[in-house]
C-alpha positions as protocol buffer text, in pm:
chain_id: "A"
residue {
  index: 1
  type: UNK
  ca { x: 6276 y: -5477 z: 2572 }
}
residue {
  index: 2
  type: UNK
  ca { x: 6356 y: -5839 z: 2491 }
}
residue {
  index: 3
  type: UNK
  ca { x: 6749 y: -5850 z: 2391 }
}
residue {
  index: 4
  type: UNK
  ca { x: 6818 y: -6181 z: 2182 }
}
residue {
  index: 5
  type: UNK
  ca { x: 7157 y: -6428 z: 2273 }
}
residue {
  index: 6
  type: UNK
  ca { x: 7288 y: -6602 z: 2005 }
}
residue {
  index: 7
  type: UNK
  ca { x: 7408 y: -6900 z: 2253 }
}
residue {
  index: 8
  type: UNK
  ca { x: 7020 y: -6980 z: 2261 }
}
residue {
  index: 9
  type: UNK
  ca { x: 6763 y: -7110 z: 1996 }
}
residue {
  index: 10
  type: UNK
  ca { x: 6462 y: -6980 z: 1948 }
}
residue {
  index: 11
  type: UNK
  ca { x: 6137 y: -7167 z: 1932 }
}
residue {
  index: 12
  type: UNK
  ca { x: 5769 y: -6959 z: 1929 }
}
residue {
  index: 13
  type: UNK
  ca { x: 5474 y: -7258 z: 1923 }
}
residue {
  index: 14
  type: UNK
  ca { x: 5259 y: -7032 z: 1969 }
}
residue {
  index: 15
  type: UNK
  ca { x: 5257 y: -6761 z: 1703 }
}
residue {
  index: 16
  type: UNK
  ca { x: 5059 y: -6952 z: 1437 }
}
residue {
  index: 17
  type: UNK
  ca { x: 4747 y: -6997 z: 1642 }
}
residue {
  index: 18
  type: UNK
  ca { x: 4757 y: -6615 z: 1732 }
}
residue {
  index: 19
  type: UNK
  ca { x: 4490 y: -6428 z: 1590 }
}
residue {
  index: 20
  type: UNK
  ca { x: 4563 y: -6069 z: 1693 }
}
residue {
  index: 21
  type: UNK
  ca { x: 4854 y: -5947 z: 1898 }
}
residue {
  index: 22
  type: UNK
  ca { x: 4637 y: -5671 z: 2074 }
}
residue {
  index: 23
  type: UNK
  ca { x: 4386 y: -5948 z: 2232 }
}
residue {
  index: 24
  type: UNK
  ca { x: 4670 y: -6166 z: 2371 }
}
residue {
  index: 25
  type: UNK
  ca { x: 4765 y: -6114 z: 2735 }
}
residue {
  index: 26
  type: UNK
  ca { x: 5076 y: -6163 z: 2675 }
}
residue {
  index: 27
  type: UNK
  ca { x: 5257 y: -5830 z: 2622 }
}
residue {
  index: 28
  type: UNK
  ca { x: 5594 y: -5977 z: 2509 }
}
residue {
  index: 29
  type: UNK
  ca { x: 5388 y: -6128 z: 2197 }
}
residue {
  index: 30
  type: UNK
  ca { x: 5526 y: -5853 z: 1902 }
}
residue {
  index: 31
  type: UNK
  ca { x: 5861 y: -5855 z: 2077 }
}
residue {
  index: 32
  type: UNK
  ca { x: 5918 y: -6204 z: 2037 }
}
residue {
  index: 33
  type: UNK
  ca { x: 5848 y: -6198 z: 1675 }
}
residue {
  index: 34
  type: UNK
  ca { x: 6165 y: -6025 z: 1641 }
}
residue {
  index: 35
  type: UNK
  ca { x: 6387 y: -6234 z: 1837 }
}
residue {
  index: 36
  type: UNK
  ca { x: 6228 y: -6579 z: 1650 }
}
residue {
  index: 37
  type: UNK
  ca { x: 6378 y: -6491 z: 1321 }
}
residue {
  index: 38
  type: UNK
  ca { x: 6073 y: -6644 z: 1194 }
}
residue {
  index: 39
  type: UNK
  ca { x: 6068 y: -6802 z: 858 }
}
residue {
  index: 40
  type: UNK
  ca { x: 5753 y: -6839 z: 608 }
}
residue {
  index: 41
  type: UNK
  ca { x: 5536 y: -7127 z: 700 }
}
residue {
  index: 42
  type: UNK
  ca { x: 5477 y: -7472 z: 547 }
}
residue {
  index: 43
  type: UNK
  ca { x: 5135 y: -7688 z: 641 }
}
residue {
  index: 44
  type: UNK
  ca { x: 5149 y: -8073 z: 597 }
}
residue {
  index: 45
  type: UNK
  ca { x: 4827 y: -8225 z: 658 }
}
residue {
  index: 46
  type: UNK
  ca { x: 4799 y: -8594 z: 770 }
}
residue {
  index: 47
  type: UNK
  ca { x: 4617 y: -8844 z: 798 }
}
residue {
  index: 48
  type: UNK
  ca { x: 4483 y: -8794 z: 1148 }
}
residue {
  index: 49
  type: UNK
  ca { x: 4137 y: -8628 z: 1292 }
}
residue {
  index: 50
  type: UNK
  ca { x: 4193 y: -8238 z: 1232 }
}
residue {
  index: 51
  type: UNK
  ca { x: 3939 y: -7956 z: 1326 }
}
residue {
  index: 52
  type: UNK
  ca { x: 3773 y: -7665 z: 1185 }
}
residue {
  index: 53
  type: UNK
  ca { x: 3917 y: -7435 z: 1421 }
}
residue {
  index: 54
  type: UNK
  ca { x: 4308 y: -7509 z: 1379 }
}
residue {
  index: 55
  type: UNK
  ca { x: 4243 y: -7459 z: 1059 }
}
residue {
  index: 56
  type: UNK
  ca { x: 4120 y: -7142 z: 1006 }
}
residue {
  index: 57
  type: UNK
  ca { x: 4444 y: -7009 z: 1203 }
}
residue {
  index: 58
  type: UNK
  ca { x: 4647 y: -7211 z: 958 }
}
residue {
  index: 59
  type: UNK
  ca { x: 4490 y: -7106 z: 598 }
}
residue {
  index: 60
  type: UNK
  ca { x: 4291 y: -6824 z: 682 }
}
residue {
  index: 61
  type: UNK
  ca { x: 4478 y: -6580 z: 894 }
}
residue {
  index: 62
  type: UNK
  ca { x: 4704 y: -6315 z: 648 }
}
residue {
  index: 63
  type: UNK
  ca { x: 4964 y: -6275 z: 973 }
}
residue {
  index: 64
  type: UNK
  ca { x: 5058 y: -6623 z: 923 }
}
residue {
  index: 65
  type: UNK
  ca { x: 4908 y: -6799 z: 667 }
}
residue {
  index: 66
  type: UNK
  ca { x: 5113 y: -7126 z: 545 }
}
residue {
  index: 67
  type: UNK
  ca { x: 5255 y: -7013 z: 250 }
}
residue {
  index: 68
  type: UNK
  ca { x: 5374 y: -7387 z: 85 }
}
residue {
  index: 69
  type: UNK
  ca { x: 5058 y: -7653 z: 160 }
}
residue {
  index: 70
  type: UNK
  ca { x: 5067 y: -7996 z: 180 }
}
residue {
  index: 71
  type: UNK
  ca { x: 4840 y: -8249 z: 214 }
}
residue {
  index: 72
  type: UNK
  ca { x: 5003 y: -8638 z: 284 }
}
residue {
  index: 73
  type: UNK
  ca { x: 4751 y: -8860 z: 118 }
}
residue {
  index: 74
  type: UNK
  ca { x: 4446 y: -8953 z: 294 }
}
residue {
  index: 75
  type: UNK
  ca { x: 4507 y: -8598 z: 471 }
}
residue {
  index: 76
  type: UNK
  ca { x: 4324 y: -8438 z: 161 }
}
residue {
  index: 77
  type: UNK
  ca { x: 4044 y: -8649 z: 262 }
}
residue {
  index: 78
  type: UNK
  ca { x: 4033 y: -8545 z: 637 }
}
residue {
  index: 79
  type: UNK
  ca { x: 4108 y: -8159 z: 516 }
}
residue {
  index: 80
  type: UNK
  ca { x: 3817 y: -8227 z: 222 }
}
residue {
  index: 81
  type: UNK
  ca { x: 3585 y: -8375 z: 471 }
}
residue {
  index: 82
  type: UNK
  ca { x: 3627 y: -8101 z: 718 }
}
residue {
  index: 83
  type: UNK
  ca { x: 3552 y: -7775 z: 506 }
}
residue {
  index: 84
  type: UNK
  ca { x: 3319 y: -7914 z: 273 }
}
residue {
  index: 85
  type: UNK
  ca { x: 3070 y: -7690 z: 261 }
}
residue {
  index: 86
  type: UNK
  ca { x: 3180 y: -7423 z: 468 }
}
residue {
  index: 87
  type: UNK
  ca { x: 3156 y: -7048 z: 390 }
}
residue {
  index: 88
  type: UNK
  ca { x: 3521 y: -7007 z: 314 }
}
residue {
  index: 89
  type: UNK
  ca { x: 3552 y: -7413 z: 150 }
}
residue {
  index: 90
  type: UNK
  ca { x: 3758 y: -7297 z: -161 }
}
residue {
  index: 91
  type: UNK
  ca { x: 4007 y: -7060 z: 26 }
}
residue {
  index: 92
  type: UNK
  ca { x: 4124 y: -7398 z: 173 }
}
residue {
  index: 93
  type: UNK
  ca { x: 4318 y: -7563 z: -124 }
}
residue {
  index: 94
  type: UNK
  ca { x: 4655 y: -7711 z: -96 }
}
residue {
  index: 95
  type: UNK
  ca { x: 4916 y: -7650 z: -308 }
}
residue {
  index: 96
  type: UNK
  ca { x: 5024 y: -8032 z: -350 }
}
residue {
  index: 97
  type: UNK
  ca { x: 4883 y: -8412 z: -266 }
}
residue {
  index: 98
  type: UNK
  ca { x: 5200 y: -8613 z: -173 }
}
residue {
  index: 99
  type: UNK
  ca { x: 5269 y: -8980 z: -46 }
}
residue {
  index: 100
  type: UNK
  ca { x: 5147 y: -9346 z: -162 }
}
residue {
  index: 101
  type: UNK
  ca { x: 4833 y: -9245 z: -338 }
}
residue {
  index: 102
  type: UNK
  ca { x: 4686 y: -9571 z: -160 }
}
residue {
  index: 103
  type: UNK
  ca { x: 4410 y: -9354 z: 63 }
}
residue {
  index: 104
  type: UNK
  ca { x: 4334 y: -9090 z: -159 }
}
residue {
  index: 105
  type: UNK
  ca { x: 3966 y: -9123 z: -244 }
}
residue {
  index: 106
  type: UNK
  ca { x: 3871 y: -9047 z: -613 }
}
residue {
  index: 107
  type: UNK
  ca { x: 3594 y: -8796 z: -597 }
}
residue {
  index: 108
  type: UNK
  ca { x: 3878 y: -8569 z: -319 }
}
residue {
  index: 109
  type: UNK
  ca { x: 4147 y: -8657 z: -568 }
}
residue {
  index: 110
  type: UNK
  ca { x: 3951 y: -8493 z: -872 }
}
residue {
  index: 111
  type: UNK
  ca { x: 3791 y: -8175 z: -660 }
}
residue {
  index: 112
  type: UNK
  ca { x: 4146 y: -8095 z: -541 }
}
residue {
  index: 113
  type: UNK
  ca { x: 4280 y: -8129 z: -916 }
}
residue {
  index: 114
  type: UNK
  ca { x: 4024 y: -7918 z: -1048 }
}
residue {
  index: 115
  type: UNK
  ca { x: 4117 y: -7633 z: -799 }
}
residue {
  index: 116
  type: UNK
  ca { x: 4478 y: -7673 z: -913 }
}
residue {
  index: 117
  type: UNK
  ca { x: 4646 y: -7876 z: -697 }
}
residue {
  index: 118
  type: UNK
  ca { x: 4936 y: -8101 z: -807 }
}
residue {
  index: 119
  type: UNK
  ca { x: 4923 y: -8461 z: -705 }
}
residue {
  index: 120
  type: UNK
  ca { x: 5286 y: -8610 z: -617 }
}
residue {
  index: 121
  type: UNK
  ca { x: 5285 y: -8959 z: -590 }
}
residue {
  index: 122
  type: UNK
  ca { x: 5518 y: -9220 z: -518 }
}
residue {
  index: 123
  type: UNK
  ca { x: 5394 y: -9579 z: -459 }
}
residue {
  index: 124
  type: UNK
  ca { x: 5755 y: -9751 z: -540 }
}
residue {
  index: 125
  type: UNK
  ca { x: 5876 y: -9621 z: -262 }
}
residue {
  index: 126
  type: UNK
  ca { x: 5783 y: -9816 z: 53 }
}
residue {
  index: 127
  type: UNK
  ca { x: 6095 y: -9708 z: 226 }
}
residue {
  index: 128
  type: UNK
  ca { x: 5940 y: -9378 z: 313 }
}
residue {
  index: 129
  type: UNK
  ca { x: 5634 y: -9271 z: 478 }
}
residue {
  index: 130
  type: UNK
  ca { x: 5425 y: -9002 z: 342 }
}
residue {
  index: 131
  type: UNK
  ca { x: 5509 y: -8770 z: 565 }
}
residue {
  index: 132
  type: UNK
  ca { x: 5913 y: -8791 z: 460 }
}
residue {
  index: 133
  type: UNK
  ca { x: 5745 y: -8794 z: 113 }
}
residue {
  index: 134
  type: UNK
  ca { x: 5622 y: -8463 z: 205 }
}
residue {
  index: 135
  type: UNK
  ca { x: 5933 y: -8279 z: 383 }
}
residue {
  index: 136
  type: UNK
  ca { x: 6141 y: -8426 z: 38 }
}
residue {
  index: 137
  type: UNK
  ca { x: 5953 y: -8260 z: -181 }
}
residue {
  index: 138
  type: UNK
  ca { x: 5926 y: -7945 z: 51 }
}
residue {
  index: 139
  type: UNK
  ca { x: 6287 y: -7982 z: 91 }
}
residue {
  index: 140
  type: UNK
  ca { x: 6301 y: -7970 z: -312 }
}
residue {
  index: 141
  type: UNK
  ca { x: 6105 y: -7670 z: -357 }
}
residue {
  index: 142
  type: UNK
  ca { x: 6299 y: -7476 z: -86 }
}
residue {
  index: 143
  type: UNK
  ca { x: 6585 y: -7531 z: -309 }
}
residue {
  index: 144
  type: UNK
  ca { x: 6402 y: -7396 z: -606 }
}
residue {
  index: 145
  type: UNK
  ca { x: 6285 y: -7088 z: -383 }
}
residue {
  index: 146
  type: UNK
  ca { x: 6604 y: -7077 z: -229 }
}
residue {
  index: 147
  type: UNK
  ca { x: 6362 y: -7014 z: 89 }
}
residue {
  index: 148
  type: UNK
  ca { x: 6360 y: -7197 z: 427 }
}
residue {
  index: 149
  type: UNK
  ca { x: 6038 y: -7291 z: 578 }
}
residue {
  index: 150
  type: UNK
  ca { x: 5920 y: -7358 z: 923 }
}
residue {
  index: 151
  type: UNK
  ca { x: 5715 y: -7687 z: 947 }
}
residue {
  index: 152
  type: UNK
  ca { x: 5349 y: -7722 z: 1087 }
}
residue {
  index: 153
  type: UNK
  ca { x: 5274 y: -8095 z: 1067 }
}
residue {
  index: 154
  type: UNK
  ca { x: 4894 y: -8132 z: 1136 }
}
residue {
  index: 155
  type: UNK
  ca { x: 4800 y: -8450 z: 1242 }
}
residue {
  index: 156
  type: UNK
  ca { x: 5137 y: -8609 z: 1304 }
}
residue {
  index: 157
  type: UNK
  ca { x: 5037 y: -8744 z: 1605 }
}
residue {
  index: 158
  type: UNK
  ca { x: 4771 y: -8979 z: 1741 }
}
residue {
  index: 159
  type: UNK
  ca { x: 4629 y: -9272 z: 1615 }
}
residue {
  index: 160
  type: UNK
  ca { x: 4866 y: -9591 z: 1582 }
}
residue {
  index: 161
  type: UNK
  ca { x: 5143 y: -9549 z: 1806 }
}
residue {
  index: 162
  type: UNK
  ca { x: 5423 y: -9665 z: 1541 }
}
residue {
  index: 163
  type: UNK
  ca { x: 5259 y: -9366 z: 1343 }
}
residue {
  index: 164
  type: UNK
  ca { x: 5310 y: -9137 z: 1632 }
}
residue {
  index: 165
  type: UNK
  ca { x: 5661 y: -9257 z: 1634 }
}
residue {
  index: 166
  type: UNK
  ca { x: 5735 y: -9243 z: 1329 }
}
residue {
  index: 167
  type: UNK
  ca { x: 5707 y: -8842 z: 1318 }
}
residue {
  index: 168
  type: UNK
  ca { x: 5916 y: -8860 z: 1612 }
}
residue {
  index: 169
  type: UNK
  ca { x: 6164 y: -9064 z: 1377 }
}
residue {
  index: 170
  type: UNK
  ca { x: 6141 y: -8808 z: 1133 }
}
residue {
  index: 171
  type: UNK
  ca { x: 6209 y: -8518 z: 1402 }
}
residue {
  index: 172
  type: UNK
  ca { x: 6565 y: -8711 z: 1484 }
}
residue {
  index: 173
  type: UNK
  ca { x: 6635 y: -8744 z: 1120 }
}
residue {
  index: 174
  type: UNK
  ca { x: 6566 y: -8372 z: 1064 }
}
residue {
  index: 175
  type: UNK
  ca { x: 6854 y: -8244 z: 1338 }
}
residue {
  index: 176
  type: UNK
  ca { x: 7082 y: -8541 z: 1220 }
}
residue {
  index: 177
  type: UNK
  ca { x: 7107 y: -8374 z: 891 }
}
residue {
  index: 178
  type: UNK
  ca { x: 7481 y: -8272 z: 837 }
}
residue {
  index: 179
  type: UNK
  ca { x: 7308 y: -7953 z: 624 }
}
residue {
  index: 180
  type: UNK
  ca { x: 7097 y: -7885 z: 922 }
}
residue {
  index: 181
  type: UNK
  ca { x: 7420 y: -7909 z: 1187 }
}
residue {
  index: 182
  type: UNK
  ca { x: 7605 y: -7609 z: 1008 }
}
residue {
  index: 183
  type: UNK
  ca { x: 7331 y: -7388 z: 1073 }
}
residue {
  index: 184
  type: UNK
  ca { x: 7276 y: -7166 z: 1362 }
}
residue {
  index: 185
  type: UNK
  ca { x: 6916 y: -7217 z: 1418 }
}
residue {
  index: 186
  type: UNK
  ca { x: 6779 y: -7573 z: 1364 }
}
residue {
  index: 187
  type: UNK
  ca { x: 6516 y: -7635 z: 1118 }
}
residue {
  index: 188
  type: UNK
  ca { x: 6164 y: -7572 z: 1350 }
}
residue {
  index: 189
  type: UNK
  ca { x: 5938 y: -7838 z: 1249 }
}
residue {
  index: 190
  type: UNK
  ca { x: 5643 y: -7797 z: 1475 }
}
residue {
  index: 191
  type: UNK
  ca { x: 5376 y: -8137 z: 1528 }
}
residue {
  index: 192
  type: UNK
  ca { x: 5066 y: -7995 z: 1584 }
}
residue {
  index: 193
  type: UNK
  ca { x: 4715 y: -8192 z: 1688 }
}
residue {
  index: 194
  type: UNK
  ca { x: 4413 y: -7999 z: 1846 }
}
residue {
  index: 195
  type: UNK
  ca { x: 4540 y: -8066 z: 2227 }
}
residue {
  index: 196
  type: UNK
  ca { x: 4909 y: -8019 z: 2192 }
}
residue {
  index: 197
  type: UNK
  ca { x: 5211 y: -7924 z: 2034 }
}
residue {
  index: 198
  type: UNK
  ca { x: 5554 y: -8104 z: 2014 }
}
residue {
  index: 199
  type: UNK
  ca { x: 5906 y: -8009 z: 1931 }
}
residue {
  index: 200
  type: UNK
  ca { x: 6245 y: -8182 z: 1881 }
}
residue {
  index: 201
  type: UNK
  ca { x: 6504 y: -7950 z: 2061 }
}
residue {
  index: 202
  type: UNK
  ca { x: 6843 y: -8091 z: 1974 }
}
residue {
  index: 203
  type: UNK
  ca { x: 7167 y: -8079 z: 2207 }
}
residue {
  index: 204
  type: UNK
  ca { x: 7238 y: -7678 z: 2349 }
}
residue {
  index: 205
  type: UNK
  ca { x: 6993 y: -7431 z: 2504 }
}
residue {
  index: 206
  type: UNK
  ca { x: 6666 y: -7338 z: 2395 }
}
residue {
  index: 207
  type: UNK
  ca { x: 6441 y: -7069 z: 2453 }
}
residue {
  index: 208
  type: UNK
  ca { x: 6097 y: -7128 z: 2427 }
}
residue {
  index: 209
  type: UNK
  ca { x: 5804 y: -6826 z: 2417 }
}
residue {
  index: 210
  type: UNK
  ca { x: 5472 y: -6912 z: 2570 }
}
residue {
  index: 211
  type: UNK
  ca { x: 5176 y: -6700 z: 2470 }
}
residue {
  index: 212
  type: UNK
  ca { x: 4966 y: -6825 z: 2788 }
}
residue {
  index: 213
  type: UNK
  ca { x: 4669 y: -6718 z: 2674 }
}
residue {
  index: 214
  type: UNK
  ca { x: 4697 y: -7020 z: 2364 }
}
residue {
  index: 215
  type: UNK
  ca { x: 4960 y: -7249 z: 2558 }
}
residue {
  index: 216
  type: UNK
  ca { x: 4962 y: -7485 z: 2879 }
}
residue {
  index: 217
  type: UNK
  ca { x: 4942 y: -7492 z: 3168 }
}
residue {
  index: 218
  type: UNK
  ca { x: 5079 y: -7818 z: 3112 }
}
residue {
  index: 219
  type: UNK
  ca { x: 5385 y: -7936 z: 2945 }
}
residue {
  index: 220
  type: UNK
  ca { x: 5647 y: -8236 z: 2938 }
}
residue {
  index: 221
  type: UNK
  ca { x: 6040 y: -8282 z: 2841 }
}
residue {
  index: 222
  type: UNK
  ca { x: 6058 y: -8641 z: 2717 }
}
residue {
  index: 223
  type: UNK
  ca { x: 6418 y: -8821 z: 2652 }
}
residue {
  index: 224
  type: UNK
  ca { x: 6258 y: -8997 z: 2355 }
}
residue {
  index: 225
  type: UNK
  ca { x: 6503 y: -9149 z: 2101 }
}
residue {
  index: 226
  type: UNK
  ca { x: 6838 y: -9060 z: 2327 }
}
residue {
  index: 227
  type: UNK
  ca { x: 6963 y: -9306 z: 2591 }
}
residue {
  index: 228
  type: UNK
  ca { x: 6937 y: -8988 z: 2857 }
}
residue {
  index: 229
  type: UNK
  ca { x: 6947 y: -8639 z: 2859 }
}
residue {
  index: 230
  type: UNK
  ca { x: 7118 y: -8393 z: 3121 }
}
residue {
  index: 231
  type: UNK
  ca { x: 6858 y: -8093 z: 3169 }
}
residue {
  index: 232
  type: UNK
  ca { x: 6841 y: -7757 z: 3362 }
}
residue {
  index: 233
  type: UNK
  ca { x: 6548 y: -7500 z: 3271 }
}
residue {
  index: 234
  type: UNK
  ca { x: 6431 y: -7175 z: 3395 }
}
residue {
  index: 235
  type: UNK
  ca { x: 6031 y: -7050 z: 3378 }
}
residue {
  index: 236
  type: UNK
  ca { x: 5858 y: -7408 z: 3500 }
}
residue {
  index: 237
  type: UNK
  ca { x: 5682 y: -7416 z: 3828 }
}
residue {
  index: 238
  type: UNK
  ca { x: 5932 y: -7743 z: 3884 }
}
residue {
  index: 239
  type: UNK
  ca { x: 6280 y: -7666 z: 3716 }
}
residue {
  index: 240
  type: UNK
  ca { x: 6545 y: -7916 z: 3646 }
}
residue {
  index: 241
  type: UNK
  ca { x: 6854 y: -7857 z: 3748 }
}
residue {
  index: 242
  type: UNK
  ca { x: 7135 y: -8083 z: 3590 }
}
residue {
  index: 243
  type: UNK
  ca { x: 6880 y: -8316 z: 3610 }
}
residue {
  index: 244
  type: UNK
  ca { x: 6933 y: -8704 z: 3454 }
}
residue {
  index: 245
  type: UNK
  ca { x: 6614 y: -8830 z: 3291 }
}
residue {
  index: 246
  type: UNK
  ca { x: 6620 y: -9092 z: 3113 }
}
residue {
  index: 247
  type: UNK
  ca { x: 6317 y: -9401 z: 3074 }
}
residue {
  index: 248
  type: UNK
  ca { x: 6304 y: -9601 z: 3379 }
}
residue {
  index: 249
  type: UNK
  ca { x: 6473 y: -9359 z: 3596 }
}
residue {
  index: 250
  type: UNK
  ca { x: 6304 y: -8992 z: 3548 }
}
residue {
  index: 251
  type: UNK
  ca { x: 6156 y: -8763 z: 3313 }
}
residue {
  index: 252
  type: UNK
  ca { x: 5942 y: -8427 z: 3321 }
}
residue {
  index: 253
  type: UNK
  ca { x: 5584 y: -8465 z: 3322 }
}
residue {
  index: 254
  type: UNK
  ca { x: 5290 y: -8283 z: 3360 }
}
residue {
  index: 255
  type: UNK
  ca { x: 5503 y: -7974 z: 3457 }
}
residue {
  index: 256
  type: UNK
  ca { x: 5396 y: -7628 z: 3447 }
}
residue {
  index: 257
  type: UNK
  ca { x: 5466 y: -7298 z: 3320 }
}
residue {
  index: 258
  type: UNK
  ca { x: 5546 y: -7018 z: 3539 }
}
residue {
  index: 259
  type: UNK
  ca { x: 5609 y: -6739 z: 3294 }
}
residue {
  index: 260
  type: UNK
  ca { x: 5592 y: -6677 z: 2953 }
}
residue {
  index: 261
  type: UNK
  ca { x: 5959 y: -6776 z: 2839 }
}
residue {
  index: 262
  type: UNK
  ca { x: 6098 y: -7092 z: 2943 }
}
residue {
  index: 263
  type: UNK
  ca { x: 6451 y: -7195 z: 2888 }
}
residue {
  index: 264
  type: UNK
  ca { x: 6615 y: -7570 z: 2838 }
}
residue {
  index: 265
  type: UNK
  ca { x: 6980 y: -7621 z: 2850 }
}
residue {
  index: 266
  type: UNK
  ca { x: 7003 y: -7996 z: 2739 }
}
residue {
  index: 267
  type: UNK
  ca { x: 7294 y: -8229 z: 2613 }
}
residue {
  index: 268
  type: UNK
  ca { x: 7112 y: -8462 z: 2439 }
}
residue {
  index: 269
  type: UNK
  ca { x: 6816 y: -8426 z: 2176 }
}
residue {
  index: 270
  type: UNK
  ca { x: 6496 y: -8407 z: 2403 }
}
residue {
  index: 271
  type: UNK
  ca { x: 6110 y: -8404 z: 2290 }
}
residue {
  index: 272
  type: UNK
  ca { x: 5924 y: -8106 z: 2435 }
}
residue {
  index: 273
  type: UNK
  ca { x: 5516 y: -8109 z: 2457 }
}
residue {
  index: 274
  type: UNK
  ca { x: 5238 y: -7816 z: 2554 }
}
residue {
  index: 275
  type: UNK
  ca { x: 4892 y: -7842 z: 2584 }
}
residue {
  index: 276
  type: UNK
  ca { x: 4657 y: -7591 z: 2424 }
}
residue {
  index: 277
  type: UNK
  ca { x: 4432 y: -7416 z: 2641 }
}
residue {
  index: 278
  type: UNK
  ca { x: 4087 y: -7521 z: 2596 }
}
């Protein structure tokens, strides 16, 4: 029986891609839900090459469907493109269209609208990207729910790197939050594309469940936004022990799992990436 420490925070990537507890090989899968305290889901879909697959798991399975659903801008085109005529092409509808408005293309702009979907945009603002456009107005409608969401951003990743680093921007911002500090369990916002996923774990110890049937085997701890980071884990095939890694001197790289729960004590915010199985 899995016991849960409060000195630790909890982080599942893999739950929403599961698709049925009794076909996973990992036994500790139902357990774990438990000890994740895990919050309703939110989708934001960007404006990055997304696939069928992903996201079925994300709209069309009832264990963890996204309940809030966002598309940033030209996302509603990639998510339009994608499921256009497919069997199930109206069960995926988001709830909101959210950003510039400068990629949206007409024709998904007025299908979307005619399904319902509210289109929330902001031009003016140039200070903002659309994906901060998105977690404002999720952050907004939390408020009105009084309801805390976990974060799937589809797509966040990829394409031009200042993109890509930009949601790595927003991931610092996020744990920087004085709201966010107070609380015992940061706000999981999970970047998902269809070869990885990639997590902000702020300063303290972390553990992390690995379904290893969905996850790995490869992952990476990455000092990204933090001069360097002080590191020990448990469940990698090469731990870290008080390690310093830092740019230019060392960091973790294509490490691998060697269990299903793996454990990072860090002093510094540090970016942590798994590969999907294939």
């Amino acid at each position: 029986m899995l016991a849960k420490d409060n000195e630790f925070q909890y982080w599942a990537p893999s739950l929403f891609l599961a698709v049925d507890d009794k076909n996973k090989k990992c036994s500790n899968q139902i357990e774990y839900r438990g000890l994740v305290d895990q919050r309703p889901y939110s989708l934001i879909i960007l404006n990055q090459p997304i696939s069928i697959g992903i996201l079925d798991l994300l709209f069309l399975n009832e264990k963890i469907e996204a309940i809030l659903r966002i598309c940033a801008d030209g996302g509603a085109n990639r998510l339009y493109d994608v499921v256009k005529g497919t069997e199930n092409e109206t069960r995926y509808i988001p709830n909101y269209i959210c950003g510039d408005i400068d990629s949206l293309r007409p024709d998904v702009a007025e299908y979307y609208k005619s399904k319902g979907t509210e289109i929330k945009g902001n031009p003016q603002d140039q200070d903002t990207t659309d994906f901060q456009k998105c977690i404002a107005l999720l952050s907004l409608k939390e408020q009105e729910a009084s309801l805390e969401y976990d974060i799937i951003g589809y797509g966040a990743l990829g394409g031009r790197f200042d993109h890509t680093m930009s949601s790595i921007h927003i991931l610092h911002q996020q744990i920087n939050n004085d709201d966010i500090k107070k609380k015992e369990q940061q706000k999981r916002i999970y970047l998902l594309t269809d070869h990885d996923i990639t997590m902000l774990l702020s300063e303290g110890k972390h553990n992390v469940f690995c379904d290893l049937s969905i996850l790995g085997p490869t992952c990476g701890i990455l000092p990204i936004g933090v001069s360097q980071a002080v590191i020990t884990t448990t469940g990698l095939r090469w731990n870290l022990t008080k390690a310093t890694t830092s740019f230019g001197n060392m960091i973790s790289t294509s490490n691998q799992f060697n269990g299903e729960i793996v454990t990072i004590e860090t002093d510094s915010p540090v970016i942590w990436t798994v590969e999907l199985r294939k």
